[in-house]
MDTraj code that builds the backbone (N, CA, C; nanometers):
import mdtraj as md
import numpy as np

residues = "UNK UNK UNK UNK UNK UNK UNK UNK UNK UNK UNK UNK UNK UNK UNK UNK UNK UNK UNK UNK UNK UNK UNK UNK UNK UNK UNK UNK UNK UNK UNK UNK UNK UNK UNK UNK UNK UNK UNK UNK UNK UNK UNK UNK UNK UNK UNK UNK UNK UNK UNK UNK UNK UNK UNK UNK UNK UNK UNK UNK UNK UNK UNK UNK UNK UNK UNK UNK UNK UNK UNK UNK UNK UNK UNK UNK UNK UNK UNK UNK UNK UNK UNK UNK UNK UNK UNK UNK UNK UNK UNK UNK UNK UNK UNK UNK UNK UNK UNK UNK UNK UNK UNK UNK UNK UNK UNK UNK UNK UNK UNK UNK UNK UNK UNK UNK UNK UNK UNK UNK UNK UNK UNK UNK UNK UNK UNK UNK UNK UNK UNK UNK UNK UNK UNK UNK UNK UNK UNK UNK UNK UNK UNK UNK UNK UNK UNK UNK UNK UNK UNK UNK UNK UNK UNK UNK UNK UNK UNK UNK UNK UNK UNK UNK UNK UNK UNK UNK UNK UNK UNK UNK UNK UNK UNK UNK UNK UNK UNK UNK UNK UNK UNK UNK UNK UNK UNK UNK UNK UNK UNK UNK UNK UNK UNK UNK UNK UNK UNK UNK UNK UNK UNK UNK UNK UNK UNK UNK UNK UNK".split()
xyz = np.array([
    [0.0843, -0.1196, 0.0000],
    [0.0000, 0.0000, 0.0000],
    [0.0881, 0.1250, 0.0000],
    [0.0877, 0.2137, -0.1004],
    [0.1600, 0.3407, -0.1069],
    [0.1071, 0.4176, 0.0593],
    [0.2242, 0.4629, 0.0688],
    [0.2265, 0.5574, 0.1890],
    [0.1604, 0.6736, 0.1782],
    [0.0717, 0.7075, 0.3128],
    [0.0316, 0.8706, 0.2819],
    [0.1321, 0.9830, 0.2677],
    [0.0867, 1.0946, 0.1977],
    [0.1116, 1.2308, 0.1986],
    [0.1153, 1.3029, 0.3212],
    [0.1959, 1.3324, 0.3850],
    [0.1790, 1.4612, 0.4829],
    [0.2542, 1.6027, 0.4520],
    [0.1066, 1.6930, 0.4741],
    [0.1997, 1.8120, 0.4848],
    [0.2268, 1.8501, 0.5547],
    [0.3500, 1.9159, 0.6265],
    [0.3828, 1.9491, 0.7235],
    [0.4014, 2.1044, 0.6988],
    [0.3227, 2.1881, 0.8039],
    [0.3286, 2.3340, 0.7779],
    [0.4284, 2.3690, 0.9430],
    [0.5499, 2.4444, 0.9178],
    [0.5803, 2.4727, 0.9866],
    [0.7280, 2.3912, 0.9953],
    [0.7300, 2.3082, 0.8958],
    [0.8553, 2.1903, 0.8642],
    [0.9808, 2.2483, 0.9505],
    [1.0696, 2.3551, 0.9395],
    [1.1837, 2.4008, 0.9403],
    [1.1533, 2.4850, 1.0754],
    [1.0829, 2.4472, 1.1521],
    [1.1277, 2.4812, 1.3397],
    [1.1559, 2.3476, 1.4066],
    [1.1734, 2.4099, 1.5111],
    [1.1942, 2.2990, 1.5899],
    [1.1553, 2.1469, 1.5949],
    [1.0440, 2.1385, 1.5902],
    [0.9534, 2.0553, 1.6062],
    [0.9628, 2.0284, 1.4797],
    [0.9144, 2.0632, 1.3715],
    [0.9143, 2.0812, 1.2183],
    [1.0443, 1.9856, 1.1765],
    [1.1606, 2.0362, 1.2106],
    [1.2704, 1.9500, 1.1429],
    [1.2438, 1.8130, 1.1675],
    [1.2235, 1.7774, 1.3099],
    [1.2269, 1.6338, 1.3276],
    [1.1220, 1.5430, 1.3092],
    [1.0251, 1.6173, 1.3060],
    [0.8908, 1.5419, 1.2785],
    [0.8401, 1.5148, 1.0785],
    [0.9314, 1.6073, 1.0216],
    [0.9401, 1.5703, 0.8778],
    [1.0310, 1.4617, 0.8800],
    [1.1799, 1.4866, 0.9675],
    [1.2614, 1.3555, 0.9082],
    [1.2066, 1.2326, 0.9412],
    [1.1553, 1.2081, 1.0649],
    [1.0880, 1.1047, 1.1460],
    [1.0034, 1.0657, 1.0603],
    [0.9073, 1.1469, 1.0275],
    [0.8090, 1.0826, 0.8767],
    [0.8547, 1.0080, 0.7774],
    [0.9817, 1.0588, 0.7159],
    [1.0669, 1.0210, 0.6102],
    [1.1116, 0.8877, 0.6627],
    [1.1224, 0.8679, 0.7795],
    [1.2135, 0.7314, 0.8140],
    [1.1282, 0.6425, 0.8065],
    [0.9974, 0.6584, 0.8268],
    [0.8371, 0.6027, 0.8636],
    [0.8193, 0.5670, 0.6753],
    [0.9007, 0.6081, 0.6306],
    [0.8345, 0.5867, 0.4886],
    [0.7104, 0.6783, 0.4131],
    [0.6531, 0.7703, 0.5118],
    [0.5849, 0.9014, 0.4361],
    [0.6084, 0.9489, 0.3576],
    [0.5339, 1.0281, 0.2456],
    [0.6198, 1.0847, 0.1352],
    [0.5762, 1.2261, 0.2753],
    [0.6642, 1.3039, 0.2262],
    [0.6277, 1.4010, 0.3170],
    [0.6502, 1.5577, 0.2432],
    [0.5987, 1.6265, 0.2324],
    [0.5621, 1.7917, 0.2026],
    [0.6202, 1.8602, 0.3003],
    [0.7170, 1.9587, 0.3146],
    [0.7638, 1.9756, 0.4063],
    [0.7787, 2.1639, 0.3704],
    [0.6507, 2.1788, 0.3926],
    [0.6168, 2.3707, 0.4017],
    [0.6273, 2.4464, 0.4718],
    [0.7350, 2.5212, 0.4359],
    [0.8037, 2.6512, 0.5014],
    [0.8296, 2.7688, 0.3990],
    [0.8874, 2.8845, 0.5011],
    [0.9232, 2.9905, 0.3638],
    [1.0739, 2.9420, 0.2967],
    [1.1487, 2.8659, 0.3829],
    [1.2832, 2.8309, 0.3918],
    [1.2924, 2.7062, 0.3542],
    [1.3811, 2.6457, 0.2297],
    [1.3903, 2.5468, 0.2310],
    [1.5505, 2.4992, 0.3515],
    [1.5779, 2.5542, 0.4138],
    [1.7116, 2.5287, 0.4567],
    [1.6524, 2.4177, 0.5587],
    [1.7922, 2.3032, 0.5667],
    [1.7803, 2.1915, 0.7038],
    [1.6531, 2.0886, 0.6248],
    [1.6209, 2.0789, 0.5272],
    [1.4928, 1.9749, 0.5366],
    [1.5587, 1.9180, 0.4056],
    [1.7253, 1.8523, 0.3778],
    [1.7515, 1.7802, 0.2819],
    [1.6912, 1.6634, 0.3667],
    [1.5894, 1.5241, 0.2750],
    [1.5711, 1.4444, 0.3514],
    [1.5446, 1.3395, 0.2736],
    [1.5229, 1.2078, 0.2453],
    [1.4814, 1.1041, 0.1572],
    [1.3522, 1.1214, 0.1977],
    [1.2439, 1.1047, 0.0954],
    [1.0747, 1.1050, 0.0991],
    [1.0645, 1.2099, 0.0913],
    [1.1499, 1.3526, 0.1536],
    [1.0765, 1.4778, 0.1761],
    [1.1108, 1.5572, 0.0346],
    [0.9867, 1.6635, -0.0026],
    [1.0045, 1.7577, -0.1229],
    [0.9261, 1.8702, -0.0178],
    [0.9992, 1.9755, -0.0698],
    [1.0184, 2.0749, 0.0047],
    [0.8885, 2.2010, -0.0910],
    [0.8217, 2.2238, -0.0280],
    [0.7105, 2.3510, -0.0971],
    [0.6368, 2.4571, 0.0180],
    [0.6878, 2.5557, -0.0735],
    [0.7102, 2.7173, 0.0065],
    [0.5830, 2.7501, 0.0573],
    [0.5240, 2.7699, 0.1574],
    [0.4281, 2.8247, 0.2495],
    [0.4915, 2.9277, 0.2867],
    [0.4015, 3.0172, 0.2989],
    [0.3675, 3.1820, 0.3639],
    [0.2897, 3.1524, 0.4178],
    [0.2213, 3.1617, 0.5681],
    [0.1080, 3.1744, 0.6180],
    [0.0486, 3.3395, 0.6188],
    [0.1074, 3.3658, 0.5922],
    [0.0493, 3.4970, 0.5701],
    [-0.0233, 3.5390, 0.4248],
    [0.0613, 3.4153, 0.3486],
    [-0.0446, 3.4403, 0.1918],
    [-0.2159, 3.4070, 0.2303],
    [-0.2996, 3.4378, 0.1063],
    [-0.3919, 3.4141, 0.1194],
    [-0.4504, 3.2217, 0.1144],
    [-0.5832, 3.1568, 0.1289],
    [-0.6131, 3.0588, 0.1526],
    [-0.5743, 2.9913, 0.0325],
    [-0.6096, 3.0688, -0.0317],
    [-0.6199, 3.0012, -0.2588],
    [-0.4751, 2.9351, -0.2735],
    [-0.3740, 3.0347, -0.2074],
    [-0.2533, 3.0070, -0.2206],
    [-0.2001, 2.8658, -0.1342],
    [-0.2320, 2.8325, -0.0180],
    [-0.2319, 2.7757, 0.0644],
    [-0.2992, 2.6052, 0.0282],
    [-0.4490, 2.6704, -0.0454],
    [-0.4956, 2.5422, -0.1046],
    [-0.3881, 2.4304, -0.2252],
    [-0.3007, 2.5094, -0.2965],
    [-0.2525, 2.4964, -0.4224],
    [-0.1076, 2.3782, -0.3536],
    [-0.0802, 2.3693, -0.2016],
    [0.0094, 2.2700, -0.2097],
    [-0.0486, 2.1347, -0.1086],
    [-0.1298, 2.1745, -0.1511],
    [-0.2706, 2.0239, -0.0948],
    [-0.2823, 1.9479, -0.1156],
    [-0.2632, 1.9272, -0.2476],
    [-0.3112, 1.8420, -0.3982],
    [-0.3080, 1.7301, -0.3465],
    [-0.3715, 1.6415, -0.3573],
    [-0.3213, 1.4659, -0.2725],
    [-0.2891, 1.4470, -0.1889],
    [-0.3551, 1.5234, -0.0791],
    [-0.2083, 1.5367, 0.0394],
    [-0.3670, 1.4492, 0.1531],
    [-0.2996, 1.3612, 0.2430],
    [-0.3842, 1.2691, 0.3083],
    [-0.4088, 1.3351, 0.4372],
    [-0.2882, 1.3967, 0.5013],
    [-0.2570, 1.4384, 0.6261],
    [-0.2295, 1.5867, 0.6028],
    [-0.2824, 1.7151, 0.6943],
    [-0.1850, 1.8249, 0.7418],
    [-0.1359, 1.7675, 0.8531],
    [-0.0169, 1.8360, 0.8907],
    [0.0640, 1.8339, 1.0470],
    [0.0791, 1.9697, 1.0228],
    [-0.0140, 2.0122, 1.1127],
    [0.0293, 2.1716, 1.1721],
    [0.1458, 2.2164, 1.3127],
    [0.2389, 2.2688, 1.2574],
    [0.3268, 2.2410, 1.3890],
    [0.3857, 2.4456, 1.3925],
    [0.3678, 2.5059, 1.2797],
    [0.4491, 2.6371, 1.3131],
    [0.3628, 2.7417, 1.3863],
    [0.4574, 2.7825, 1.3891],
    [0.4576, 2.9336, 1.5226],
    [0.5303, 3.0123, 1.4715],
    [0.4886, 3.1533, 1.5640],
    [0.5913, 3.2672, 1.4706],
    [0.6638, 3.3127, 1.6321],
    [0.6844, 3.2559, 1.6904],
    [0.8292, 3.2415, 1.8086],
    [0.7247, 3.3781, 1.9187],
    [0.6099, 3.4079, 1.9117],
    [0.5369, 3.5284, 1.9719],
    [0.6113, 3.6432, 1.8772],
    [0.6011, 3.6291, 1.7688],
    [0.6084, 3.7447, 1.7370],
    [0.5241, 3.8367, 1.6250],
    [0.5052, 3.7264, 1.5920],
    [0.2859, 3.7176, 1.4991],
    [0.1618, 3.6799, 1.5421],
    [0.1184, 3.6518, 1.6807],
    [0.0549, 3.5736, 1.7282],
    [-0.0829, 3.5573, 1.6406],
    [-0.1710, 3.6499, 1.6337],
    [-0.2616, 3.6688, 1.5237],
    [-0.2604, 3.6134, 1.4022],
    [-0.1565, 3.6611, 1.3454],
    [-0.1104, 3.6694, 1.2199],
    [-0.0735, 3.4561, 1.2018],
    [-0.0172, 3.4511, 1.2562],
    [0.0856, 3.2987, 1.2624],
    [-0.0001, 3.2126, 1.3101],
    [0.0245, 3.2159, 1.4424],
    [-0.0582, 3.1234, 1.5247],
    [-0.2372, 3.0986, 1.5299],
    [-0.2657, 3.1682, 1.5014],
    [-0.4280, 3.2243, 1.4935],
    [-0.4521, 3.2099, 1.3483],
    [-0.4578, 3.2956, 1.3036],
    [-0.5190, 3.3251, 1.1458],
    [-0.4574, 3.2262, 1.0797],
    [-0.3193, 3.1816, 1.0937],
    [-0.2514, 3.0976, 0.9503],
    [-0.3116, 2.9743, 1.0198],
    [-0.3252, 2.9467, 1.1196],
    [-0.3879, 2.8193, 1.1809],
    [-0.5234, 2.7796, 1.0981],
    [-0.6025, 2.9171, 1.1122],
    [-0.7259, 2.8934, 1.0603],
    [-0.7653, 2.8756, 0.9065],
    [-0.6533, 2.9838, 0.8168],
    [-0.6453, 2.9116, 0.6857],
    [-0.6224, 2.8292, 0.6584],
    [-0.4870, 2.7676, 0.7271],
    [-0.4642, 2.6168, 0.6629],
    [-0.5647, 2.5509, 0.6878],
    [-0.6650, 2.5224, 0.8253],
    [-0.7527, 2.4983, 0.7951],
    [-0.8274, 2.4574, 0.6910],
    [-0.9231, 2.6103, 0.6616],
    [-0.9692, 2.5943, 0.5983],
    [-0.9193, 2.6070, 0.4285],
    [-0.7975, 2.5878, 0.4049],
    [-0.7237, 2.5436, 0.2821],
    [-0.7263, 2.3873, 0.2722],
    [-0.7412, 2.3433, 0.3980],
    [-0.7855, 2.1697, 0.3920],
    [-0.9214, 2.1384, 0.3902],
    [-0.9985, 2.2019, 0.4058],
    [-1.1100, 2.1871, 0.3718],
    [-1.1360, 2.1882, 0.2049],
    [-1.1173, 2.2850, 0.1356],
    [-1.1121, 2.2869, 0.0049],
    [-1.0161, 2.2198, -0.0666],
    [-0.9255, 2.1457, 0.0134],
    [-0.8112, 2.0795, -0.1048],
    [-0.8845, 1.9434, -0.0920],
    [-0.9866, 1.9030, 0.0091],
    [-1.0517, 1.7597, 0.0567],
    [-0.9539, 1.6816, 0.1453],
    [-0.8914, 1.7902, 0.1917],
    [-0.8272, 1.6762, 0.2909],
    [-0.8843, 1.6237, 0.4061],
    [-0.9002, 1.5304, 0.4965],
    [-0.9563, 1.5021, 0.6055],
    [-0.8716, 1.5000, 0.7358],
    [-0.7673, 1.4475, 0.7006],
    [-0.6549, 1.4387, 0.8111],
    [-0.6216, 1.5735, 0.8675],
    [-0.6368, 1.6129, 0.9954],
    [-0.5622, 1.7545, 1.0612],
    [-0.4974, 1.7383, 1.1759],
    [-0.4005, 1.7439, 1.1767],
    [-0.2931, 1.7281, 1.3289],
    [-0.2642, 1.8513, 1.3589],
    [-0.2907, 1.9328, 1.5086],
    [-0.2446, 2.0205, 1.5310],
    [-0.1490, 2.0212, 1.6193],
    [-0.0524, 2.0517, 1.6431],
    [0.0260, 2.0612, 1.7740],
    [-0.0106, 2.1925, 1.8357],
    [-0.0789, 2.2246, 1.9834],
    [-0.1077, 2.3047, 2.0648],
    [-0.0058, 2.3292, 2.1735],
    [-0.0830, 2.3283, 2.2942],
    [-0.0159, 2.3781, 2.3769],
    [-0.1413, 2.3275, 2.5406],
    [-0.0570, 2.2590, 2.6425],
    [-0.1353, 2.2104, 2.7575],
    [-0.2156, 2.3648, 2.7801],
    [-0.3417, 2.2919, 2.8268],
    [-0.4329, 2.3816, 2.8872],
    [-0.4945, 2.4888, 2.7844],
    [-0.4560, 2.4950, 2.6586],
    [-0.5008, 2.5940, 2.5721],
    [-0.6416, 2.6109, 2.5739],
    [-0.7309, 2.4699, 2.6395],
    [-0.8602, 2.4904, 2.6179],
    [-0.9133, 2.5398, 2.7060],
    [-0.8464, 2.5560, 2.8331],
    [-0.8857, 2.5358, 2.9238],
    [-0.8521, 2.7680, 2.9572],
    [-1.0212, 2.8012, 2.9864],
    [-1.0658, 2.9859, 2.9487],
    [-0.9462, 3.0193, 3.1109],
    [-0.9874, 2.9721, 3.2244],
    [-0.9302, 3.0039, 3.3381],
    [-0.7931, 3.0321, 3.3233],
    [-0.6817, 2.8850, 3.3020],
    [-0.5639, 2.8789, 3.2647],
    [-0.5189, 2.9649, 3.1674],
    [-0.5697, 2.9898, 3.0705],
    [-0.5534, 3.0342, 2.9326],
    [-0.4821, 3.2356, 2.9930],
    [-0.6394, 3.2628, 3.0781],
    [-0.6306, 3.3992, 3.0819],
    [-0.5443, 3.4371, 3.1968],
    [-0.4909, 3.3159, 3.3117],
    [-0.3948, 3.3704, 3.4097],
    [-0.2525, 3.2662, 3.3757],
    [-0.2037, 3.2803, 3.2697],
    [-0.1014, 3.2446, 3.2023],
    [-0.0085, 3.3533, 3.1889],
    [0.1004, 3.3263, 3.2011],
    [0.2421, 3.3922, 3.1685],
    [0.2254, 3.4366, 3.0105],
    [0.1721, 3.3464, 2.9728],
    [0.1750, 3.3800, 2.7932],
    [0.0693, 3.3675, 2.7225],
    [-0.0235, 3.4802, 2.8394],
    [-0.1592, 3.5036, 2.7820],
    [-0.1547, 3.5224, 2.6312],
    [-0.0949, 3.6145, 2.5739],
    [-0.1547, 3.6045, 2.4214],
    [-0.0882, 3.4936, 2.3184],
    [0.0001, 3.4328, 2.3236],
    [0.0179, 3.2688, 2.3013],
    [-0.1433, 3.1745, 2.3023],
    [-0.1449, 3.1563, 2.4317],
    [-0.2253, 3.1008, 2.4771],
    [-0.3799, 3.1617, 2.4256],
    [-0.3941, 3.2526, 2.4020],
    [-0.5303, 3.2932, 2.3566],
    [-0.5295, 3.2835, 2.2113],
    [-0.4334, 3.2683, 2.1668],
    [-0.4014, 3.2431, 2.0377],
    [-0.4937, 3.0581, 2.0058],
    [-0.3961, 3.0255, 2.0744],
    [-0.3902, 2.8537, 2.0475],
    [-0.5250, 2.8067, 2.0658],
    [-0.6201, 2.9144, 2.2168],
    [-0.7937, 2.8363, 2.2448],
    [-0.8481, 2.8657, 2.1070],
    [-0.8088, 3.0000, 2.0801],
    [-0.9297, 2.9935, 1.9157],
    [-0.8827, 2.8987, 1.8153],
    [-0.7641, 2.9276, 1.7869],
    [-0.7148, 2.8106, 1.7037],
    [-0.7393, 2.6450, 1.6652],
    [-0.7469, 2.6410, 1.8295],
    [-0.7782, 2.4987, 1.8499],
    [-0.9649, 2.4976, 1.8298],
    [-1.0481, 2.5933, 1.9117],
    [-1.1851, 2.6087, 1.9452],
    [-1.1922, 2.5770, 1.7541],
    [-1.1448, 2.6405, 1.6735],
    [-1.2143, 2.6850, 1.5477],
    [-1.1799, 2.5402, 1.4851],
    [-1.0796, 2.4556, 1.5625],
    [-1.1059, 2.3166, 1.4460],
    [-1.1802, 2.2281, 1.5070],
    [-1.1664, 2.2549, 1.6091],
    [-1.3192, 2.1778, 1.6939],
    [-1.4373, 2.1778, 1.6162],
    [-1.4691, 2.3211, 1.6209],
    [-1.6606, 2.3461, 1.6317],
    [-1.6495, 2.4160, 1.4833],
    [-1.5343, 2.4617, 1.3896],
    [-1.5582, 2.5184, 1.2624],
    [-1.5606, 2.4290, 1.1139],
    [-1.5284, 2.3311, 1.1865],
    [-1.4647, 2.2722, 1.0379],
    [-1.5106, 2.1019, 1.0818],
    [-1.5202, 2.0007, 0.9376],
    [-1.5416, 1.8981, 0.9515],
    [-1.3968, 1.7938, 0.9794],
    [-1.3266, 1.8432, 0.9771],
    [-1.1902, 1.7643, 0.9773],
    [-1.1681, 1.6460, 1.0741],
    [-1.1244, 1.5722, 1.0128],
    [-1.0827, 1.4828, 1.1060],
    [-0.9700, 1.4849, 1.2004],
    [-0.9600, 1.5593, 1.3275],
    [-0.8831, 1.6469, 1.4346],
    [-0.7585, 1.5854, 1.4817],
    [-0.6788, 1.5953, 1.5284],
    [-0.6310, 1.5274, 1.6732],
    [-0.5310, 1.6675, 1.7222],
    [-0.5345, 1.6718, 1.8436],
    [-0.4675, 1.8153, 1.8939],
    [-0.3900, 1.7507, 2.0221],
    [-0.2783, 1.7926, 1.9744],
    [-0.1827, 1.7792, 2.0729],
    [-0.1483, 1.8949, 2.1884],
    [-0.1353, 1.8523, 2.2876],
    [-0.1079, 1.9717, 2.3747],
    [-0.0080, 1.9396, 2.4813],
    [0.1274, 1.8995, 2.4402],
    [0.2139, 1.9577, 2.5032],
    [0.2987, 2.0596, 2.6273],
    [0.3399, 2.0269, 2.7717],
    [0.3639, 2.1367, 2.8256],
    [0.4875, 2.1644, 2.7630],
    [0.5836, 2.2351, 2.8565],
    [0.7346, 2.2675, 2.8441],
    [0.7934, 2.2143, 2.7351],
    [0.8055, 2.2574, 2.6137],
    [0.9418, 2.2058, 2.5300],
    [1.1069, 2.2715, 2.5703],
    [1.1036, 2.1236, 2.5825],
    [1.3088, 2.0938, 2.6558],
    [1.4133, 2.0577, 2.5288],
    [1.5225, 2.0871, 2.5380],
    [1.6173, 2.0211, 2.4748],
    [1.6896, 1.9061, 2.5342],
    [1.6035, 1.8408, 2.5515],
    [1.7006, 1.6617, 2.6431],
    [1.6700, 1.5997, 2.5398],
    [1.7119, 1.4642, 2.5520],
    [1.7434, 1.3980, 2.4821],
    [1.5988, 1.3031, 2.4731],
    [1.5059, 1.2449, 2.4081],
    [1.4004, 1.2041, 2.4078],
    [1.4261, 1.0460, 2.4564],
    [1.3316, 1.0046, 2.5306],
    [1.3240, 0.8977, 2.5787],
    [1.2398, 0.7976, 2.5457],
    [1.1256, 0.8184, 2.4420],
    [1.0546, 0.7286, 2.4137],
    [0.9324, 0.6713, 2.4618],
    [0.9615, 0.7403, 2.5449],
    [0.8484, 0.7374, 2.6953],
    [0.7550, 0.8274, 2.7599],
    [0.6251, 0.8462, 2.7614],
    [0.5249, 0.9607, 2.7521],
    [0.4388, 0.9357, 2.8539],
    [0.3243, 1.0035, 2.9078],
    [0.2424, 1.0191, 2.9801],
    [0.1180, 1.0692, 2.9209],
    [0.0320, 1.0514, 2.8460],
    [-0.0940, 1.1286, 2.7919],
    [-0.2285, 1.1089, 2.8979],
    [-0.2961, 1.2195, 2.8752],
    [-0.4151, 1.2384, 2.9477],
    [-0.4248, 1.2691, 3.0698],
    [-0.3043, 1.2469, 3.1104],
    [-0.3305, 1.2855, 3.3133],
    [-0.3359, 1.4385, 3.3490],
    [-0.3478, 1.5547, 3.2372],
    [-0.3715, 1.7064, 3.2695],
    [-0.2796, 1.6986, 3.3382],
    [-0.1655, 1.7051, 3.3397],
    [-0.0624, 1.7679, 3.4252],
    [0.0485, 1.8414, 3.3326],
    [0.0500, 1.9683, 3.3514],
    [0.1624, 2.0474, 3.2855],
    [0.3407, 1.9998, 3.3092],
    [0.3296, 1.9553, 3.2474],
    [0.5368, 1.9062, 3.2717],
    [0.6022, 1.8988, 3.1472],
    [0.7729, 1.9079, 3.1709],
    [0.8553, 1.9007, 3.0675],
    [0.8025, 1.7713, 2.9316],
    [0.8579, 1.8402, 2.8297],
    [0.8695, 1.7516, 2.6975],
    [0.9796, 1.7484, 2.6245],
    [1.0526, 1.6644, 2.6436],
    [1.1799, 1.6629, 2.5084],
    [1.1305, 1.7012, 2.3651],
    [1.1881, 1.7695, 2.2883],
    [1.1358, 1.7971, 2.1381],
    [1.1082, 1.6512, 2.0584],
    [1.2265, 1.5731, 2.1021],
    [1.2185, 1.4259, 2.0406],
    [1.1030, 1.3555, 2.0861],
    [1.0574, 1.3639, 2.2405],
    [0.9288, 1.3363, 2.2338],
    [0.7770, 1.3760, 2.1174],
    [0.7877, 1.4691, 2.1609],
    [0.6640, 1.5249, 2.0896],
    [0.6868, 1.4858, 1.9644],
    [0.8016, 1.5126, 1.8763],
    [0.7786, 1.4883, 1.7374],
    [0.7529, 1.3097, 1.7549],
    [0.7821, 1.2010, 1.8502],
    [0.7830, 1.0846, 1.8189],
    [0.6208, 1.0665, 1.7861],
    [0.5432, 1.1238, 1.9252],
    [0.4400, 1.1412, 1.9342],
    [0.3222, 1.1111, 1.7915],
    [0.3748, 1.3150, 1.7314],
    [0.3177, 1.3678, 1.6342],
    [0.2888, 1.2330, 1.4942],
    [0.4090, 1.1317, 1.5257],
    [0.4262, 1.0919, 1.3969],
    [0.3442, 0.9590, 1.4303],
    [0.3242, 0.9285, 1.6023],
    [0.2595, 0.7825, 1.6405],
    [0.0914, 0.8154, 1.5486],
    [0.0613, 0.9957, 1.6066],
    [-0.0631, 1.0214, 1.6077],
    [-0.1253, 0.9721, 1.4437],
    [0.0129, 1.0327, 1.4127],
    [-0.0366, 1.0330, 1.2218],
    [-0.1085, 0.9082, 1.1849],
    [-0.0061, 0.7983, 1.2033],
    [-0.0407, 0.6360, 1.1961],
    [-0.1437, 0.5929, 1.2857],
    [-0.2236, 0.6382, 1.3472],
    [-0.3135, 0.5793, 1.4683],
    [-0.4339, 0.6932, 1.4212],
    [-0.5620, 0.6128, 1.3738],
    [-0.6755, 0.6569, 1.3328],
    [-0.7623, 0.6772, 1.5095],
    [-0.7531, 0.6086, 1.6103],
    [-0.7379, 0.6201, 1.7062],
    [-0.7735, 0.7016, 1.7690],
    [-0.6594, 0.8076, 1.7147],
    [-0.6949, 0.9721, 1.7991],
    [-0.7602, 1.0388, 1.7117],
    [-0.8602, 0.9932, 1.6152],
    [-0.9551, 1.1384, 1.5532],
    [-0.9845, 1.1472, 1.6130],
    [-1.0749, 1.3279, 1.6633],
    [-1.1516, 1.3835, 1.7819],
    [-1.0945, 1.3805, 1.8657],
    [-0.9893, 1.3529, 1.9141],
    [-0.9480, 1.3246, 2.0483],
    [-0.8584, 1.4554, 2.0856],
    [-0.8655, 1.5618, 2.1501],
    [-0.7517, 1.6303, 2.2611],
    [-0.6316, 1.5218, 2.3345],
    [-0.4921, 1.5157, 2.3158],
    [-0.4469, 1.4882, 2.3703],
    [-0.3271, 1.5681, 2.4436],
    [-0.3389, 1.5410, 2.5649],
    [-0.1996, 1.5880, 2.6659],
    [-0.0989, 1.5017, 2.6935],
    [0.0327, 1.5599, 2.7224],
    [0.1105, 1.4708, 2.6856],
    [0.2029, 1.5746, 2.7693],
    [0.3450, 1.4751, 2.7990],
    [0.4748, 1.5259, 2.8660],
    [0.5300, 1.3747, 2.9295],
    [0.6559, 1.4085, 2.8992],
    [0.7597, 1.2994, 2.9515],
    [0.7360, 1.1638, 3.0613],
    [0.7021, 1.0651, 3.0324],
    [0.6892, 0.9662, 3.1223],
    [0.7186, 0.8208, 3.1128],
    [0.6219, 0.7901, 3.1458],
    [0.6655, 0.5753, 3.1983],
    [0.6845, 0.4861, 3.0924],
    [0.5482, 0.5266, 2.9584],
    [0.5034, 0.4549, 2.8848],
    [0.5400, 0.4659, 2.7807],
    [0.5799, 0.3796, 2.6894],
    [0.6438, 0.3872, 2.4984],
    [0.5514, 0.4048, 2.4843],
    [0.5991, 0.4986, 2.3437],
    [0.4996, 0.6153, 2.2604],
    [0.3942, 0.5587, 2.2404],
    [0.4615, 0.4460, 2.1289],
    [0.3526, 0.3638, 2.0174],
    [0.2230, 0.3016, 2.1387],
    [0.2489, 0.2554, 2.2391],
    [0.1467, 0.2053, 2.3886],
    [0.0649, 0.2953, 2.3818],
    [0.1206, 0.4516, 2.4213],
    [0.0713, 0.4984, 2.5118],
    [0.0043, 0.5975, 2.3973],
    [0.0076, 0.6258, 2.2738],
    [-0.0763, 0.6519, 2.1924],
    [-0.1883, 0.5676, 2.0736],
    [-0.1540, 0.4305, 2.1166],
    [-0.2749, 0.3129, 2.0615],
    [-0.3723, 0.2745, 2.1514],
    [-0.3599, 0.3511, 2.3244],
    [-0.4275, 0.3981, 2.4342],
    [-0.4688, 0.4691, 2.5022],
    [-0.4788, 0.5703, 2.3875],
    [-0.4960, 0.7168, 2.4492],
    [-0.6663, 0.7883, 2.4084],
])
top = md.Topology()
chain = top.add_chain()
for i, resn in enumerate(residues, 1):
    res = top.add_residue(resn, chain, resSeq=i)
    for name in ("N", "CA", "C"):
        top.add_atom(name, md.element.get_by_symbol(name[0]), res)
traj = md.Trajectory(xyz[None], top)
């Protein structure tokens, strides 16, 4: 069976680098959309230029066949609206019109949650991510899964996760991207919110049980 398509918006951050190569190793063909092609030489991966700031039409046009989005970019707080919010919501709805069904978002713990959200250190982050997330919930037909992540760390990933217990704690980057890529392969988590941070259980377990 030919492998799915993923696009990955946001390819060339953090998260982005490793969760395209990780795909590639998985045998994905993988789309790997940024403004930058730099850092994403990869086997499986072809590299196509996203602006989130272009309009939707534009956005629709690197869709074409594509099975999966993986939404993973951010503009570091320095677009929140613009990046996190609005480009969230086009790609969106740029997957809606390209027919894609698959939508992976990577969030942020507690984003849903109005209390947390508004007595946060990084209130407008965070108010960013509830609409973001709220609008693929209740706006769109997509087939969801939202990751929400606390602390991203630079340690070394362990393989080993904790989902669902609402508790805000560290995440290795290598985690999450292992995660992102269990979620892809696991029909499992449509609809599903998941939380997640460093723990007991291998990935592939603890996301074919989540």
């Amino acid at each position: 069976m030919e492998q799915k398509r993923v696009l990955v918006v946001g390819a060339n951050g953090r998260i982005g680098q490793k969760v395209t190569s990780k795909l590639s190793d998985k045998g994905y063909q993988v789309l790997a959309g940024s403004r930058h092609a730099d850092n994403l030489d990869h086997d499986n991966i072809t590299y196509v230029y996203v602006d989130l700031l272009d309009g939707v039409d534009k956005l629709v046009k690197n869709m074409q066949a594509v099975d999966v989005v993986l939404f993973v970019a951010g503009s570091g707080g320095k677009d929140l609206m613009k990046i996190d919010l609005d480009g969230a919501v086009k790609t969106m709805e740029a997957a809606e019109l390209a027919h894609v069904k698959r939508f992976v978002m990577l969030s942020a713990v507690y984003s849903l949650d109005r209390a947390k959200v508004e007595s946060s250190s990084i209130r407008n982050y965070m108010t960013a991510k509830f609409y973001a997330d709220k609008w693929l919930m209740q706006n769109t037909e997509l087939d969801y899964t939202i990751l929400q992540p606390g602390a991203l760390t630079e340690q070394s990933g362990t393989g080993k996760v904790t989902l669902n217990d609402g508790q805000a704690s560290d995440n290795s980057l290598e985690n999450v991207a292992d995660v992102l890529v269990s979620v892809v392969g696991n029909d499992n988590t449509i609809g599903k919110v998941i939380t997640m941070h460093d723990g007991e259980t291998d990935i592939e377990s603890a996301v074919k049980n989540s």
